[in-house]
N, C-alpha and C positions, 0 to 999 in steps of 0.2 A: 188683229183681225186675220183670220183665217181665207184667202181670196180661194176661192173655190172658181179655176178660169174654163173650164168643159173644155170644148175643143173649139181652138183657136186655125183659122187658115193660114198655114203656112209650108212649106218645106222641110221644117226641121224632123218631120218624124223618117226624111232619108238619109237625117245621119246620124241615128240612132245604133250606138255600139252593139253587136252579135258578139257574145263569146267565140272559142272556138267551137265549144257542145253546140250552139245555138246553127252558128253555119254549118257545122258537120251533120245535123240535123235534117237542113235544108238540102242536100246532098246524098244523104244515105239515109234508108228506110228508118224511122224511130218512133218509140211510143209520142214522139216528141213532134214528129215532122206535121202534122195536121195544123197543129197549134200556132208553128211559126209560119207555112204557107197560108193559113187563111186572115191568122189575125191581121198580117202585115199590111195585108190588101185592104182589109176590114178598116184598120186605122186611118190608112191614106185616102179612101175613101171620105171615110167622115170628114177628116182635116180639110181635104178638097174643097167639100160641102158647106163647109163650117160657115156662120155668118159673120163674127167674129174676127177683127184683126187684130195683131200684135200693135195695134196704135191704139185702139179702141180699148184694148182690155189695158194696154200701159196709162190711160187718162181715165180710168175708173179707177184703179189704184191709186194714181194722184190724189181725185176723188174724195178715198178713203182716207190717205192719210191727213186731208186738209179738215176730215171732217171733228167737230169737238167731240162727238159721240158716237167712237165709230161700231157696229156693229160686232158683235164676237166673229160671225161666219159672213161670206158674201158670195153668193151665188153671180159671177158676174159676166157667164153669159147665157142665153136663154134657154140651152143644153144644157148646162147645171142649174137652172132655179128648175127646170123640169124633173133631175134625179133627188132635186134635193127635196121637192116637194113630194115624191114617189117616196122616197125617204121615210120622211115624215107622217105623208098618211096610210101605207100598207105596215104591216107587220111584216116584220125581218125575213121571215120563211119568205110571204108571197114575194117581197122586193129581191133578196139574193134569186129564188124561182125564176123570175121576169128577167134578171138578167143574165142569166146562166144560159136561160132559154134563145136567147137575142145573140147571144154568141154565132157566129158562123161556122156552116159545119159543126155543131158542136158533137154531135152522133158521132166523129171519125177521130175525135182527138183521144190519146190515148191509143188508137189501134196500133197495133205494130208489128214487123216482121215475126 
């Protein structure tokens, strides 16, 4: 089974590794630096957000594995049964579109000195 877990509430996404390009990035003007100051915030936000905890989503996996028929995919929490059903009912254009769109600042990524 494929757990498909969206976003979970926690801390872990501040300590997520930055190369050195990535923090050099964030420091000096780059085609790059839009991408890393907004996503970052973009992320922590969500996560903040998120309904979902690291207990919750570890006792749905349990769950799964207990179960005799488990599912190929598992959208398991209510963030992923949404992308997943967006998925499934747009065609690929409109679905990549929609979240391309939904990116933050997505107009500024890419500019560069």
């Amino acid at each position: 089974t494929l757990v498909q877990p969206g976003f979970v509430r926690s801390d872990s996404f501040e300590r997520v590794y930055l190369s050195e390009a990535a923090r050099r990035a964030l420091l000096v003007p780059s085609a790059y630096s839009a991408y890393y100051e907004y996503m970052g915030a973009f992320i922590a936000r969500l996560m903040r957000r998120a309904c979902a905890t690291p207990e919750r989503l570890a006792a749905r996996i349990v769950e799964v594995i207990e179960m005799d028929r488990p599912p190929l995919r598992l959208p398991a929490t209510v963030d992923a049964y949404f992308f997943y059903l967006l998925r499934r009912l747009l065609p690929r254009r409109l679905y990549h579109g929609f979240l391309y769109r939904n990116l933050p600042n997505i107009k500024k990524w890419g500019d560069g000195p």
